[in-house]
C-alpha positions as CSV (number, residue, x, y, z in Angstrom):
1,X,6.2,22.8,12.4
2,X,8.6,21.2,15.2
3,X,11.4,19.0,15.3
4,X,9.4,16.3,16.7
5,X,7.0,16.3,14.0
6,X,9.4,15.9,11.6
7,X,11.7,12.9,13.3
8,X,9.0,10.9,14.2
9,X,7.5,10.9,10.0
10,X,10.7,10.4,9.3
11,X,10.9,7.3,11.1
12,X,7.3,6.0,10.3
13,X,8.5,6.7,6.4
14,X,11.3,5.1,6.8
15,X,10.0,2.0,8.6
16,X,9.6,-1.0,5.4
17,X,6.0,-1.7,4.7
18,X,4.3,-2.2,1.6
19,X,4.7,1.1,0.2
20,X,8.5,0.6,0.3
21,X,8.0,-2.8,-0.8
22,X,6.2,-1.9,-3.7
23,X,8.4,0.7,-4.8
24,X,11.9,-1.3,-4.2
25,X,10.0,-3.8,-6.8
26,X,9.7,-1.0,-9.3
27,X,12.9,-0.3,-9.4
28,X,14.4,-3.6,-9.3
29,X,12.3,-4.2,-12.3
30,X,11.7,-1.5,-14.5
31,X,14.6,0.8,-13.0
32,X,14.6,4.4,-11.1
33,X,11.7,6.2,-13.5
34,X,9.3,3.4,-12.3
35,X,10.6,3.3,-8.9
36,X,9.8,7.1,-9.2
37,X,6.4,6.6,-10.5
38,X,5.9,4.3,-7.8
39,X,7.1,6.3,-5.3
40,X,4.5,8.8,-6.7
41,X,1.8,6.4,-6.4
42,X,2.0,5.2,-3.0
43,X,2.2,9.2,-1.9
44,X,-1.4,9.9,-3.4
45,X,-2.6,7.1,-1.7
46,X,-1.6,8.3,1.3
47,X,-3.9,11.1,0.4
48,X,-7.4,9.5,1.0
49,X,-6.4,8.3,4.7
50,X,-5.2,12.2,5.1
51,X,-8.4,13.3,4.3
52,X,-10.2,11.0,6.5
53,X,-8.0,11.7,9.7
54,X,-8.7,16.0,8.7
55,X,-12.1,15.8,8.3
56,X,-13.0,13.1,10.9
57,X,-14.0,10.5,9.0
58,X,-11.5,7.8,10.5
59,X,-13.6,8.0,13.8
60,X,-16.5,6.4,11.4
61,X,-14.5,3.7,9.9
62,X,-12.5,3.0,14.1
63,X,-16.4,2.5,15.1
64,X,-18.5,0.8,12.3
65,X,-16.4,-2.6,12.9
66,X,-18.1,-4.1,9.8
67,X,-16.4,-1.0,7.3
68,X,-13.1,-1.6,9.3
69,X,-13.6,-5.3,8.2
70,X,-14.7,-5.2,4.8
71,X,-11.7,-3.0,3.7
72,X,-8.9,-4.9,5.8
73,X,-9.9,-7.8,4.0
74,X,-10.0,-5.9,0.7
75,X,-6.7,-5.0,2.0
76,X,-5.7,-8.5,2.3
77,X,-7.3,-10.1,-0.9
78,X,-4.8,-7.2,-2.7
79,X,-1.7,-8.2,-0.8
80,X,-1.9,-12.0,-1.1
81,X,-2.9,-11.1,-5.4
82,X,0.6,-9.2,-5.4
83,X,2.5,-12.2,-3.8
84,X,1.4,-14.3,-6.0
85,X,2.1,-11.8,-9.2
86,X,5.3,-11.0,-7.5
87,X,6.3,-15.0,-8.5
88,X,4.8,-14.6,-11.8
89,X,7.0,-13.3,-14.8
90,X,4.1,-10.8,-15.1
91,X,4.0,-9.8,-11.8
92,X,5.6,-6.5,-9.7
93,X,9.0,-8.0,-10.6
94,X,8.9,-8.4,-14.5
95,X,12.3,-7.5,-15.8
96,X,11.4,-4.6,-18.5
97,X,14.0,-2.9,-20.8
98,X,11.7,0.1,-20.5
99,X,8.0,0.8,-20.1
100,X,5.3,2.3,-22.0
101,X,2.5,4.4,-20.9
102,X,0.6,1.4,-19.9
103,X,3.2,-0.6,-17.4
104,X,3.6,3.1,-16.0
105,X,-0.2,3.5,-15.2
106,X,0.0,0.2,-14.3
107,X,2.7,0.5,-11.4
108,X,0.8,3.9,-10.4
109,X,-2.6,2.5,-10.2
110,X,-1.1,-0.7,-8.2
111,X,0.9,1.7,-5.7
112,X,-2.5,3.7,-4.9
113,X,-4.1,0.6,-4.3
114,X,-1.7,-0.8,-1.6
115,X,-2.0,2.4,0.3
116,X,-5.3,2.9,-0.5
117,X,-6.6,-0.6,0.7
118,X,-5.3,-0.2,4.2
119,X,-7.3,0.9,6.7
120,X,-5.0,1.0,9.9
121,X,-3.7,4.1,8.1
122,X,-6.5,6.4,8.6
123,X,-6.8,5.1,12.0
124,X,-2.8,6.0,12.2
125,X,-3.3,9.7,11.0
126,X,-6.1,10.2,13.2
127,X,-4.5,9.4,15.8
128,X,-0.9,10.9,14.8
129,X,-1.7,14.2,13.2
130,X,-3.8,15.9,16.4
131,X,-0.7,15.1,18.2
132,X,1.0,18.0,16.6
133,X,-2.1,20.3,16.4
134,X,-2.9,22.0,19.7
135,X,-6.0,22.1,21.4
136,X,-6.4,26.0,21.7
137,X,-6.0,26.6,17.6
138,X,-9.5,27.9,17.1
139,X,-8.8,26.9,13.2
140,X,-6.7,23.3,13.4
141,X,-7.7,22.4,9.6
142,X,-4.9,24.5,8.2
143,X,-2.2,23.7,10.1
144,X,-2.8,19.2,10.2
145,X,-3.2,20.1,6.4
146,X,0.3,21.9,6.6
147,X,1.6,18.7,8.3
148,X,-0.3,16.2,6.1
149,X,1.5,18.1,3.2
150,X,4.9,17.8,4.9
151,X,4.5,14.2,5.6
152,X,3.3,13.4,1.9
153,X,6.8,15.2,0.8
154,X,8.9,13.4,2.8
155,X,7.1,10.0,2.0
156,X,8.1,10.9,-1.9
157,X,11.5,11.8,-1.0
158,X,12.6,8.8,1.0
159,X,10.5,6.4,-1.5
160,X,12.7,8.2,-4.4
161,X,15.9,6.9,-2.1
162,X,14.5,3.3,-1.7
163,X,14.0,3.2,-5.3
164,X,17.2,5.0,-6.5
165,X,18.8,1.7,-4.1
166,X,16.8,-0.6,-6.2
167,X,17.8,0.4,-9.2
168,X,21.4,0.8,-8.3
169,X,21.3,-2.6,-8.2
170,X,19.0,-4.1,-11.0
171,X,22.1,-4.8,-13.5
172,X,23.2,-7.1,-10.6
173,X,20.0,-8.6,-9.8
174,X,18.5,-9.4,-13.2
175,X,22.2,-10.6,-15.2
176,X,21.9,-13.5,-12.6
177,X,18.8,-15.4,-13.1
178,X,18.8,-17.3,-10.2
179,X,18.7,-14.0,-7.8
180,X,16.1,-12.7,-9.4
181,X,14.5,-16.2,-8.8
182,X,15.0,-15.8,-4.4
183,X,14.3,-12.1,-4.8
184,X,10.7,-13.5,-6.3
185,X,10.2,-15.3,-3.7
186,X,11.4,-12.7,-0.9
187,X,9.2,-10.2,-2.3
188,X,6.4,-13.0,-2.5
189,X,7.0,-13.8,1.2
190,X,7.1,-10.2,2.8
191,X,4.0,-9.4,0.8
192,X,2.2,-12.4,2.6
193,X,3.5,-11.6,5.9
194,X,2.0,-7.7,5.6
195,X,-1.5,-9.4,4.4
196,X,-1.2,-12.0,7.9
197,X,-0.4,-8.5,10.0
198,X,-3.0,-6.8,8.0
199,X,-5.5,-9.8,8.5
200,X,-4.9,-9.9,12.5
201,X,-4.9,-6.2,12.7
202,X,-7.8,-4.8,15.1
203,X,-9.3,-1.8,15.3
């Protein structure tokens, strides 16, 4: 584990995509246990594109172009559904006094589908996690799994901090109607601009 390892995840968590998106809606609606639970979400679905960068699978999906395709667009059709919930009183950023077992498998199952339905990430880990790994280890699968596990951790931990923001200020947000209202439409607009990036995106 180096220094370097660990600064640059901790930038690429930080950085706002829709993970961070996602999970600032949670908590902005439902408060910090969703934005928790969301947080939680969007880390296992960081778990599939681990997997595939570990056991070389990414290099299959960076060279069948029509796999690439069929799951950016997947990708796409999922981001351009959430902007249009997210201006929906049903959507991402229904206000909720509290939430039952279903809205919380609902925020889960929504968070593992964001990450989930991306498929520059697996590209991203196969090309980030060797970077850290050196050629000479004669056994490599232990240690990028020791780094995929570090890099899972500290995508939960910031997440928690993005949604532990959000839900410092819900009580301001959702007391004035007409915030809520823009903050609709802001999270409807940034969820349409990651679908266009996502939808230009090449291998």
């Amino acid at each position: 584990m180096t220094i370097d390892f660990l600064l640059t995840t901790l930038i690429v968590v930080i950085a706002p995509g829709t993970g961070v998106l996602y999970t600032l809606a949670a908590g902005l609606s439902r408060g910090f246990r969703a934005s928790v639970v969301a947080a939680f979400g969007c880390t296992l679905g960081i778990v599939p594109h681990m997997a595939a960068a570990i056991f070389g699978l990414a290099a299959v999906l960076h060279e069948s172009a029509m796999a690439f395709q069929t799951l950016k667009y997947l990708g796409v059709v999922y981001l351009l559904y959430m902007a249009w919930n997210a201006l929906r009183e049903k959507g991402p950023l229904k206000v909720e006094t509290g939430g039952g077992p279903r809205s919380t498998r609902e925020v889960i199952v929504s968070a593992i589908l964001i990450n989930i339905l991306n498929p520059k990430l697996s590209i991203f880990f196969f090309a980030f996690l060797p970077q850290f790994v050196s050629a000479k280890e004669a056994t490599p699968f232990p240690h990028m799994l020791e780094l995929s596990l570090v890099f899972m951790a500290l995508t939960f931990v910031v997440f928690i901090g993005y949604g532990l923001f959000a839900a410092a200020i819900r009580n301001h947000v959702i007391s004035r109607p007409q915030v809520l209202t823009w903050m609709r439409r802001v999270f409807a607009a940034a969820f349409v601009g990651l679908a266009a990036k996502l939808a230009f995106a090449d291998q």
